[in-house]
C-alpha positions as CSV (number, residue, x, y, z in Angstrom):
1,X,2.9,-39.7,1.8
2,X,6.1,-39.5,3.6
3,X,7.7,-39.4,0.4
4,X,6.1,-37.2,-1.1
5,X,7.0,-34.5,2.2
6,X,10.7,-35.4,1.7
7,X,10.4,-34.3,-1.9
8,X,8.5,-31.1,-0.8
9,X,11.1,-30.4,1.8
10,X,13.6,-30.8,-0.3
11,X,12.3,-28.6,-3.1
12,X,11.1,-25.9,-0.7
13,X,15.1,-26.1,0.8
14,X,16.7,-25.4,-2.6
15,X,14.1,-23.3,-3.9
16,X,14.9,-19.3,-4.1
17,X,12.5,-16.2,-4.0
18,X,13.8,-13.5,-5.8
19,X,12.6,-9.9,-5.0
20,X,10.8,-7.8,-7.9
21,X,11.4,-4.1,-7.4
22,X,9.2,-3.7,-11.0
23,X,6.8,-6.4,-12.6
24,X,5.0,-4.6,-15.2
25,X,7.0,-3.0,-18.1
26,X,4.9,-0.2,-18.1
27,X,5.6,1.4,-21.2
28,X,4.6,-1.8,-23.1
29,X,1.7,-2.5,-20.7
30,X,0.0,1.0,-21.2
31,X,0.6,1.3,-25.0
32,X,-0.1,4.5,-26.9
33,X,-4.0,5.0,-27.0
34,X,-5.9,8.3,-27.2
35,X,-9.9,8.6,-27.2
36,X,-11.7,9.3,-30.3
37,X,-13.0,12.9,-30.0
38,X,-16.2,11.8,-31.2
39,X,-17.4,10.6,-27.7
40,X,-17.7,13.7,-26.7
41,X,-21.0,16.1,-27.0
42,X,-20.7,20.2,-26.8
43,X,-17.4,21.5,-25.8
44,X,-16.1,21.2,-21.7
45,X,-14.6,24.7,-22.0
46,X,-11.5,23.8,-20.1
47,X,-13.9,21.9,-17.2
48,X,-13.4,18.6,-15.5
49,X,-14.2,16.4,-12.2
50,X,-11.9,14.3,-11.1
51,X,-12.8,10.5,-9.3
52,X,-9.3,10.1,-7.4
53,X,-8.0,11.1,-4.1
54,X,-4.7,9.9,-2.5
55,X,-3.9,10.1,1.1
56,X,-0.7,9.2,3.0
57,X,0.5,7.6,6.1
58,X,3.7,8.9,7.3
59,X,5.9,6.1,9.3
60,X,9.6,6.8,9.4
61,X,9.9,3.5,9.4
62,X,9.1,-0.4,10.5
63,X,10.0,-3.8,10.9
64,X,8.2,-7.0,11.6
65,X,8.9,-10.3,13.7
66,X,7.1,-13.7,13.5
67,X,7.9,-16.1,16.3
68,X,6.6,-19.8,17.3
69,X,5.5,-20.7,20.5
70,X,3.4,-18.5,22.5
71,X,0.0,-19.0,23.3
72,X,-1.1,-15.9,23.1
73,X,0.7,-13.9,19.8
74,X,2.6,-14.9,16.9
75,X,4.0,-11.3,15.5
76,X,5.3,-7.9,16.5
77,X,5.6,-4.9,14.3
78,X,7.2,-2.1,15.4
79,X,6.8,1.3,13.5
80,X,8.5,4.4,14.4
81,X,7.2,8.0,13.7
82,X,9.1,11.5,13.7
83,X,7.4,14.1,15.6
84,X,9.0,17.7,16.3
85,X,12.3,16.1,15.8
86,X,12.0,13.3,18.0
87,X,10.9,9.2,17.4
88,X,8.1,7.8,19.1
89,X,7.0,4.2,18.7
90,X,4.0,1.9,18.1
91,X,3.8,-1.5,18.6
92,X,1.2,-3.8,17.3
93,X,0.7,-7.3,18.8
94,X,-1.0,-9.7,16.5
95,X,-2.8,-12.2,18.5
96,X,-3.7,-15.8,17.4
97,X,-6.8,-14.6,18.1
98,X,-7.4,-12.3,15.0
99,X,-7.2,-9.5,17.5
100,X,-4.5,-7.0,17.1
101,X,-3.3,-4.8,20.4
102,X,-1.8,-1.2,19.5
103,X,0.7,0.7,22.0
104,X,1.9,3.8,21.6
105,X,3.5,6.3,24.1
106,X,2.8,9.9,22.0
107,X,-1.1,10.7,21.6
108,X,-0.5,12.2,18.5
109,X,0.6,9.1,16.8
110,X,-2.6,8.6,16.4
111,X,-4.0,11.9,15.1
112,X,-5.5,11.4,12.1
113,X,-4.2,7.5,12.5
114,X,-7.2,6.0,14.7
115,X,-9.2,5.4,12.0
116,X,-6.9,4.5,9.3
117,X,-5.8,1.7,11.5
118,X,-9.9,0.9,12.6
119,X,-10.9,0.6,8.6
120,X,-7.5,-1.3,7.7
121,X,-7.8,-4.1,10.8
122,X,-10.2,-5.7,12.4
123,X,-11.0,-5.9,16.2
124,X,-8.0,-3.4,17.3
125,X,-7.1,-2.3,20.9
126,X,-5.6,1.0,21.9
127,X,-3.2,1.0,25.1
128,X,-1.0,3.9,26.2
129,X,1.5,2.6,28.7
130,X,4.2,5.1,30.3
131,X,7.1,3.5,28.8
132,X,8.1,1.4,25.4
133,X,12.0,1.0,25.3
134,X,13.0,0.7,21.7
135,X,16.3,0.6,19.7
136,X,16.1,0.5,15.8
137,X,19.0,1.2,13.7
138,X,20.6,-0.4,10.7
139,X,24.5,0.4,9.9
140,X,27.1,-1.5,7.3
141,X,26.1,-5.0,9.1
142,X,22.5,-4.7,9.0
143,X,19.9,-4.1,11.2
144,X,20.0,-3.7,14.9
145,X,16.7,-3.5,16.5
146,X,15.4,-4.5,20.1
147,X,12.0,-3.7,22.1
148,X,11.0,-4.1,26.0
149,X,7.0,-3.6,26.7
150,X,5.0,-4.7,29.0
151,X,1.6,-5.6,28.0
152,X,-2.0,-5.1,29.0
153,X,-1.9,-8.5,30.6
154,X,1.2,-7.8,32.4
155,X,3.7,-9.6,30.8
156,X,6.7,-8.1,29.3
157,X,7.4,-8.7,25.9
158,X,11.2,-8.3,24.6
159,X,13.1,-9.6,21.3
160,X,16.6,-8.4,20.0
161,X,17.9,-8.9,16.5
162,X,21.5,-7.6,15.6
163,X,23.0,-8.7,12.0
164,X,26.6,-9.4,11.3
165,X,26.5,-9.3,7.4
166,X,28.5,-7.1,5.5
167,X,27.4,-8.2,2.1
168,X,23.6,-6.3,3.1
169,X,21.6,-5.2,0.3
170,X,18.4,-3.7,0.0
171,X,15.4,-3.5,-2.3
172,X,12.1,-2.7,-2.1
173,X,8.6,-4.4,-2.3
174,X,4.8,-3.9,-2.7
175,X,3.8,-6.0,0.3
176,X,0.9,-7.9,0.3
177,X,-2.1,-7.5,2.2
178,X,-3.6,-10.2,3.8
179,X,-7.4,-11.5,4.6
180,X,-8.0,-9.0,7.5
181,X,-9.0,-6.4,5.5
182,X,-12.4,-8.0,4.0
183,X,-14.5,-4.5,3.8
184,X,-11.4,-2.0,2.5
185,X,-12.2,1.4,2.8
186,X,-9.2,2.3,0.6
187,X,-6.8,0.1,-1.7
188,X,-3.6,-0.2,0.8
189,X,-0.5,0.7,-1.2
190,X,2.3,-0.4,1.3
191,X,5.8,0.2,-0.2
192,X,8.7,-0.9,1.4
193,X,11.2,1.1,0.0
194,X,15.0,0.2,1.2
195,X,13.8,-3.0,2.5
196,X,15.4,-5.8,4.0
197,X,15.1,-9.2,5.6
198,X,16.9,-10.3,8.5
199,X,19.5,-12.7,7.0
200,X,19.8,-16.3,9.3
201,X,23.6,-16.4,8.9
202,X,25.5,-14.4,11.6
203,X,22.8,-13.2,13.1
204,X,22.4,-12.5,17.2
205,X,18.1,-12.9,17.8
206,X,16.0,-13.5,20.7
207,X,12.5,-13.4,21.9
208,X,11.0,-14.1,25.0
209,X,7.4,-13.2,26.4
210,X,6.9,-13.3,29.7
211,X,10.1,-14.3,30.5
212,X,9.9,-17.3,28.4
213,X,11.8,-17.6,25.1
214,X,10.0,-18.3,21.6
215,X,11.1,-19.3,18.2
216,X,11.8,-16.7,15.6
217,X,9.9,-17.9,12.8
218,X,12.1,-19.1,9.4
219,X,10.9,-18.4,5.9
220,X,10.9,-22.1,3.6
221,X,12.6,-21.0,1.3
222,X,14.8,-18.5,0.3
223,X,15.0,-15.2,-0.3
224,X,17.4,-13.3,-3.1
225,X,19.9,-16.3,-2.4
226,X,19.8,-16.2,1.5
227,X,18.4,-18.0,4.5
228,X,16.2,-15.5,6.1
229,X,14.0,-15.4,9.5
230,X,10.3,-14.4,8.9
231,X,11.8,-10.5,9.8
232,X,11.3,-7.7,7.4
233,X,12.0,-3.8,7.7
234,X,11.8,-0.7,5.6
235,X,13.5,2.5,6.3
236,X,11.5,4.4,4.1
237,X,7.8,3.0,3.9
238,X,5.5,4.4,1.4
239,X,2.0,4.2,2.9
240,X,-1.0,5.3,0.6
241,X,-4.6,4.7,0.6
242,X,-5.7,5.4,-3.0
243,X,-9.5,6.3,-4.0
244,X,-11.0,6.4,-0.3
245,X,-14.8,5.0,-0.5
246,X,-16.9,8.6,-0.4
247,X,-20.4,9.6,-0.4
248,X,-19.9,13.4,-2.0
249,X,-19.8,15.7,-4.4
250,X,-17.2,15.8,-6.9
251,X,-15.8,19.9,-7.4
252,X,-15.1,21.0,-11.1
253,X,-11.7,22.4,-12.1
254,X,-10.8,25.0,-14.3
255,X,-8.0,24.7,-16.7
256,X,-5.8,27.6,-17.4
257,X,-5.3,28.4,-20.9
258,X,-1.8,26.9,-22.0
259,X,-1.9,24.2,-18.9
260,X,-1.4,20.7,-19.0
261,X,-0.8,20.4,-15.3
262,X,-2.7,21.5,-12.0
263,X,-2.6,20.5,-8.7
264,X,-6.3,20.4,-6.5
265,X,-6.4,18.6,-3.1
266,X,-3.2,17.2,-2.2
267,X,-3.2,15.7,-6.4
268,X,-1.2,16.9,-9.6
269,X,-2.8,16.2,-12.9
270,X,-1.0,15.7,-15.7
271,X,-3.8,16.8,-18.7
272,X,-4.1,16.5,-22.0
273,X,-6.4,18.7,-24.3
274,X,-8.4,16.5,-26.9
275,X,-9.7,18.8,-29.1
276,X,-10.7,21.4,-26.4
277,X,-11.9,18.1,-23.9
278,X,-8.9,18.2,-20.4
279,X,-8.6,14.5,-20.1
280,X,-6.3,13.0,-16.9
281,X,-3.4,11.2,-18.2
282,X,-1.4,10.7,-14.6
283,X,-2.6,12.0,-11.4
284,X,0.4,12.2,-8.2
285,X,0.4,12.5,-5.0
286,X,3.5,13.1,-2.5
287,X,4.3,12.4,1.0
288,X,6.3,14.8,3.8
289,X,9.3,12.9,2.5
290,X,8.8,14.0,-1.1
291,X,8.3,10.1,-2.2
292,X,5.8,10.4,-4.7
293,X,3.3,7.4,-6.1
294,X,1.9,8.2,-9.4
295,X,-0.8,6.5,-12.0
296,X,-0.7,6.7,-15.6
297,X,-3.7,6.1,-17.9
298,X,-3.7,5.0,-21.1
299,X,-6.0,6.3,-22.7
300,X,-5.9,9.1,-20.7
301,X,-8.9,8.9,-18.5
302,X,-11.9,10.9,-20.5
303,X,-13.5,14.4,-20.0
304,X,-16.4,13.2,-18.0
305,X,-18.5,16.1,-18.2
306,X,-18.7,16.1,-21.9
307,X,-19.6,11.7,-22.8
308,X,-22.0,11.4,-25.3
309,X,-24.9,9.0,-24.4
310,X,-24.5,5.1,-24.0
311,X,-20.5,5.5,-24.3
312,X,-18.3,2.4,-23.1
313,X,-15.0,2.8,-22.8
314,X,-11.8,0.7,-21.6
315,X,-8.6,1.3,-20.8
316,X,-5.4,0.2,-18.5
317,X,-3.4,1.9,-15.3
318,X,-0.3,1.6,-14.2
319,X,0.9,2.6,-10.3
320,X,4.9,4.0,-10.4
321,X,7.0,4.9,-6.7
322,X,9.7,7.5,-7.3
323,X,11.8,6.3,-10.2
324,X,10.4,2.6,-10.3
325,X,7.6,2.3,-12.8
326,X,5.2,-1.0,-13.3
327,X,4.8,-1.7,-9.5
328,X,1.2,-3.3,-10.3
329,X,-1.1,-2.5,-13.1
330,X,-4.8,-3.1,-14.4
331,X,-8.1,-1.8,-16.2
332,X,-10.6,0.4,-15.9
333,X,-13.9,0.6,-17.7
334,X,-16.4,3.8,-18.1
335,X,-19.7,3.5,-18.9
336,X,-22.4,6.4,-19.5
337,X,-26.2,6.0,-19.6
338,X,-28.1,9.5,-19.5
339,X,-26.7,11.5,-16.7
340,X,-25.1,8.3,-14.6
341,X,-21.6,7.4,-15.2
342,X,-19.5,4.4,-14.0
343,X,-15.9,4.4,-13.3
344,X,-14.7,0.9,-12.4
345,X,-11.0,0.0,-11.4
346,X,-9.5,-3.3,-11.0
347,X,-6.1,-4.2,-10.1
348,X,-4.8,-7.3,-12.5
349,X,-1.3,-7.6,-12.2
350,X,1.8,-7.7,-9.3
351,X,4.3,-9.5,-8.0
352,X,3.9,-11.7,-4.4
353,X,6.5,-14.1,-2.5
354,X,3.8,-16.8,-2.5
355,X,1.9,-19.1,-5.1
356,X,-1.9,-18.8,-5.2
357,X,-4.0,-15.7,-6.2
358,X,-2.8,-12.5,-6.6
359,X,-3.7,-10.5,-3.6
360,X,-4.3,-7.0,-5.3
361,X,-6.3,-8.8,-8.0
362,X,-8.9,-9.4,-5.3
363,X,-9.6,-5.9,-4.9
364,X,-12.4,-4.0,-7.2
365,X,-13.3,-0.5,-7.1
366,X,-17.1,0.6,-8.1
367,X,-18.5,4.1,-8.7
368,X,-21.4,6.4,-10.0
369,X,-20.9,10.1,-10.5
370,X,-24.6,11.2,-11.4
371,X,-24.5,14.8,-13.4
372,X,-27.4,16.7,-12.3
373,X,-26.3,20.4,-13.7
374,X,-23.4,22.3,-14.3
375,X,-23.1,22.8,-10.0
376,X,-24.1,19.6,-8.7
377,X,-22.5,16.0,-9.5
378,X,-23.0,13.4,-7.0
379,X,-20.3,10.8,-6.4
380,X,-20.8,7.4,-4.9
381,X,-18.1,5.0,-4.5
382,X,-16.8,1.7,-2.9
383,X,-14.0,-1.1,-2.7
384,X,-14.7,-4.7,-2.6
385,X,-12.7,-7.9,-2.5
386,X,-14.1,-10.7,-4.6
């Protein structure tokens, strides 16, 4: 037995993690494929209903700390937002037991936030003190980052990292999302674009809580080449939650004559006309800091006002940030029985710093859109993890 830890220890000390900006190649992974016309009944007269809907959290940006040795919490992730031209922090507290405390100094933090936050997490507390003193900045030696709060049970917590590396380079990473989130509202696409960990070499940290010092936490193995603590940061998160679980009606748009593009609640669709049928070949959404996250279909998704009966149909996605294409990938399958239609989505492939199964490939997306007429379609739709 003791061998056999040396041996792990030894593998897990030599051992490096490299970084994958892109997994999929896209191009390859989509293919070329185009629906038959002959699914289609009638003619959809430039009509369709879309099942997608994007919306975005918008942090300026974030960093993360993981520390041994208190009784109490084991990480700190601070996230800083821009309001009328000033920064204002929030600070969650992840407790060892699965509860998670949220400060925050500026009430409209959590405008529209609260219950983005409620329907990620689990068991979250909201505390407004007067004061969090914060300092987070990265320059040519990397980042330089400190916090000083005192929390609801009156102890101050405090931690200050500053890097001494000139070699810094970042890159950028889906990051995974752990157990917490076992009822998802939403499937959490967390970019961390211009992301960094903080390298162990040359490197000034501390962390005390209530005046007594803990352990920042070390990652086995390494990362791109380097020794690293268990610190991340991104100055440039992309936060979206894609397909938010709804209980609605689904509105039918109109396609211009000429078009192969339109833009309808916060979405642009890139269309393509199959013999008279619009079918979705990308939809995109943007953030306030004009990063955009985009999904392309192949075959585009169908016209689903116009499916003939008893129609199956399967196809893949792909999920692109900016200029990076094939950041994770998967199927979806149609099915359409009288006037019910199902849209299914399942994530299939990504790329995670850990063995075991692929978080996103836990995540499975259900719907029914039920056509009752021309004016009324009923949508009904859910994420699970299996």
């Amino acid at each position: 037995m003791k061998i056999g830890k040396k041996l792990s220890s030894v593998f897990l000390k030599y051992y490096n993690v490299k970084i994958k900006e892109v997994v999929i190649d896209h191009n390859k992974f989509l293919g070329s494929k185009h629906n038959n016309p002959k699914i289609y009944k009638g003619f959809s007269g430039k009509l369709f209903i879309s099942p997608f809907n994007m919306t975005f959290d918008e942090i300026d940006r974030l960093m993360l700390i993981n520390f041994e040795g208190d009784e109490a919490y084991y990480s700190i992730e601070l996230q800083i937002f821009r309001i009328d031209d000033n920064e204002y922090p929030l600070v969650i507290l992840y407790r060892k037991d699965n509860l998670m405390d949220i400060y925050y100094t500026n009430s409209k933090i959590l405008e529209n936030r609260e219950k983005l936050i409620k329907n990620l997490l689990t068991n979250v507390s909201f505390n407004q003190p007067n004061l969090i003193d914060f300092k987070f900045t990265v320059d040519d030696l990397g980042l330089d980052c400190s916090l000083i709060l005192k929390d609801k049970f009156d102890r101050v917590i405090e931690f200050n990292i500053r890097e001494h590396n000139t070699d810094k380079k970042l890159t950028s990473m889906l990051a995974p999302v752990g157990v917490e989130s076992k009822n998802p509202l939403y499937f959490p696409i967390i970019y961390l674009n211009k992301f960094g960990m903080v390298i162990k070499n040359n490197t000034e940290i501390s962390i005390t809580i209530g005046g007594m010092k803990r352990i920042p936490s070390e990652m086995p193995v390494k990362m791109n080449g380097k020794h690293i603590y268990l610190t991340q940061y991104s100055l440039n998160p992309v936060i979206c939650n894609w397909n938010y679980s709804d209980q609605d009606e689904l509105s039918i748009f109109m396609v211009g004559n000429n078009s192969i593009s339109l833009t309808q609640n916060n979405l642009t669709y890139t269309l393509f006309d199959n013999n008279g049928f619009i079918e979705i070949e990308k939809i995109l959404g943007e953030d306030k800091k004009n990063n955009r996250i985009y999904f392309e279909f192949s075959p585009a998704i169908p016209n689903l006002l116009a499916l003939k009966n008893n129609i199956q149909l399967n196809g893949k996605f792909s999920c692109c940030v900016n200029n990076k294409k094939g950041i994770f990938a998967g199927e979806y399958s149609i099915s359409n029985k009288g006037n019910k239609i199902s849209l299914n989505l399942k994530p299939t492939k990504g790329w995670q710093p850990f063995p075991g199964q692929l978080w996103l490939s836990s995540y499975k997306f259900t719907s029914e859109i039920i056509i009752q007429d021309d004016k009324s379609i009923s949508f009904i739709s859910s994420w699970k993890r299996i």
